[in-house]
C-alpha positions in Angstrom: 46.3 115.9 46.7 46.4 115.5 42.8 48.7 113.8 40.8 51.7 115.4 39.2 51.8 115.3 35.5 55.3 116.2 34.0 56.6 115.7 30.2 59.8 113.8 29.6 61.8 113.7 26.3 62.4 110.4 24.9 63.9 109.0 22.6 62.9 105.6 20.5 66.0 104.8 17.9 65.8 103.6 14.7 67.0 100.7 13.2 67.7 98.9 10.0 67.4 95.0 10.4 68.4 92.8 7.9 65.2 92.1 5.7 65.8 95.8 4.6 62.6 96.9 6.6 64.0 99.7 9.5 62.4 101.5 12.0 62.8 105.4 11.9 64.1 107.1 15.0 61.6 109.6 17.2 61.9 112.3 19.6 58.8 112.6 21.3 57.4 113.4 25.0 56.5 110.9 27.4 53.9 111.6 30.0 54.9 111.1 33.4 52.3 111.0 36.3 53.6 111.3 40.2 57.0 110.0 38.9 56.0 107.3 36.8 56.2 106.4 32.7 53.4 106.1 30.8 55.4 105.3 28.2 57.0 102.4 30.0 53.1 101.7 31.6 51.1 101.2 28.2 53.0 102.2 25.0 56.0 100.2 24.7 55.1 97.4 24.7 53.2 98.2 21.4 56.2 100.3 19.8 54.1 103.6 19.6 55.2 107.1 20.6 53.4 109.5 22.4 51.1 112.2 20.9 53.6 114.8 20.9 56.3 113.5 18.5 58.6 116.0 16.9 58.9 114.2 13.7 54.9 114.4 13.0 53.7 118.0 11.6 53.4 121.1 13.7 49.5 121.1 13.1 49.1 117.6 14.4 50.7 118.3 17.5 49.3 121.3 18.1 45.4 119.7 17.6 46.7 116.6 20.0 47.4 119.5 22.4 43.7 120.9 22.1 42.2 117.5 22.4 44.3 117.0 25.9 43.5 120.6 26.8 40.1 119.9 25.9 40.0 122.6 23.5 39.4 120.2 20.4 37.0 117.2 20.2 38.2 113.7 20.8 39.7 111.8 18.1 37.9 108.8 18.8 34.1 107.7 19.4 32.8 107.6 23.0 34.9 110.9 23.8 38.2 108.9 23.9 41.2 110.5 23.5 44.8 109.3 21.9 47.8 109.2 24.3 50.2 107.0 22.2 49.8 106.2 18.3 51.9 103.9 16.1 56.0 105.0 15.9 56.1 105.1 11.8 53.0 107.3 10.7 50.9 107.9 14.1 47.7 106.6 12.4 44.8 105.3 14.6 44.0 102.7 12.3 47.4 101.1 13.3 46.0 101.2 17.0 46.5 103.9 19.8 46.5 103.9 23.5 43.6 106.2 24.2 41.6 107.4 27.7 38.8 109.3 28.4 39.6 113.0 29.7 37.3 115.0 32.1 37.2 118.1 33.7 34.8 119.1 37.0 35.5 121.8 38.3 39.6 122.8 38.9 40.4 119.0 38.4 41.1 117.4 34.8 41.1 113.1 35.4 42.5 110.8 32.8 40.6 107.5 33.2 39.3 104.0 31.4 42.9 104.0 29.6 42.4 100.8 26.4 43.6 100.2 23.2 41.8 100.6 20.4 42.3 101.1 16.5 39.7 102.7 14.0 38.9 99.3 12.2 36.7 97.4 15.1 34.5 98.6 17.5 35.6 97.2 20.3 38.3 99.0 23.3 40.5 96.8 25.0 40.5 97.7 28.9 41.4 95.0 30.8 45.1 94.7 30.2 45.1 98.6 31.2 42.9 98.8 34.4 45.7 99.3 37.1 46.5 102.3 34.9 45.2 105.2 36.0 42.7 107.1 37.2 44.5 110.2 37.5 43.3 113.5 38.6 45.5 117.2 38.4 45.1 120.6 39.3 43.5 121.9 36.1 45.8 124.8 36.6 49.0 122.9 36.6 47.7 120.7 34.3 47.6 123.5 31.2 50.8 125.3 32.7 52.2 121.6 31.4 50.8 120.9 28.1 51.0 124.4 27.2 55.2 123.8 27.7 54.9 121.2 24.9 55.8 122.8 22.0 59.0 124.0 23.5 60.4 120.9 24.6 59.9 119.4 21.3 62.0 121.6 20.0 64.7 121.2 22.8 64.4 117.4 21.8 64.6 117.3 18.2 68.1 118.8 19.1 
């Protein structure tokens, strides 16, 4: 049997500190596989946000939904894909959490999760190698990403 992907809204808050820098608040869905965070698992410990944040634009999210669906090319070199991107501006030059995506068949596997950024040419792996592989129903798989834009709505509320 597969894993179970499912999308959770979350919520990271914003904050003013007291140098007068602040950190702006984010709805945005979290990616949870056979129960478990992703989120928790590999992007916050870096303060990013998933892909699919309401606060970036429409046509961003929509073209992080091809890239997952496999309907847009990858983001990054070596046919890696962004998962979670920097909380502020969601640039990769700021580093992202990325994987390699593959379908065969009726199965769609995320695997070789890193971090990376646009500036060097190296992927960081190690620190991310009891994350993942995971493997879902291509079926199911779509029937949940296609959901997205709807619950980004329902969060932003």
């Amino acid at each position: 049997m597969g894993s179970i992907l499912k999308l959770m809204p979350l919520i990271r808050e914003g904050a003013q500190n007291a140098k007068g820098t602040s950190k702006s608040k984010r709805h945005f869905l979290d990616f949870v596989v056979d129960g478990e965070s992703l989120w928790e698992a590999l992007g916050k410990r870096h303060d990013m946000v998933s892909i699919l944040c309401a606060e970036y634009s429409a046509n961003e999210t929509a073209k992080a939904l091809g890239r997952l669906l496999l309907d847009q090319k990858a983001d990054l070199p070596n046919n890696r894909r962004s998962f979670f991107v920097c909380s502020e501006c969601g640039d990769l030059g700021c580093g992202a959490i990325t994987a390699v995506i593959e379908r065969q068949a009726e199965t769609i596997t995320w695997k070789a999760f890193g971090y990376e950024n646009t500036y060097e040419n190296k992927i960081l792996l190690d620190a991310y190698g009891t994350v993942g592989p995971f493997t879902f129903d291509a079926t199911a798989y779509q029937r949940t990403l296609v959901q997205a834009m709807d619950l980004l709505r329902c969060a932003e509320n």
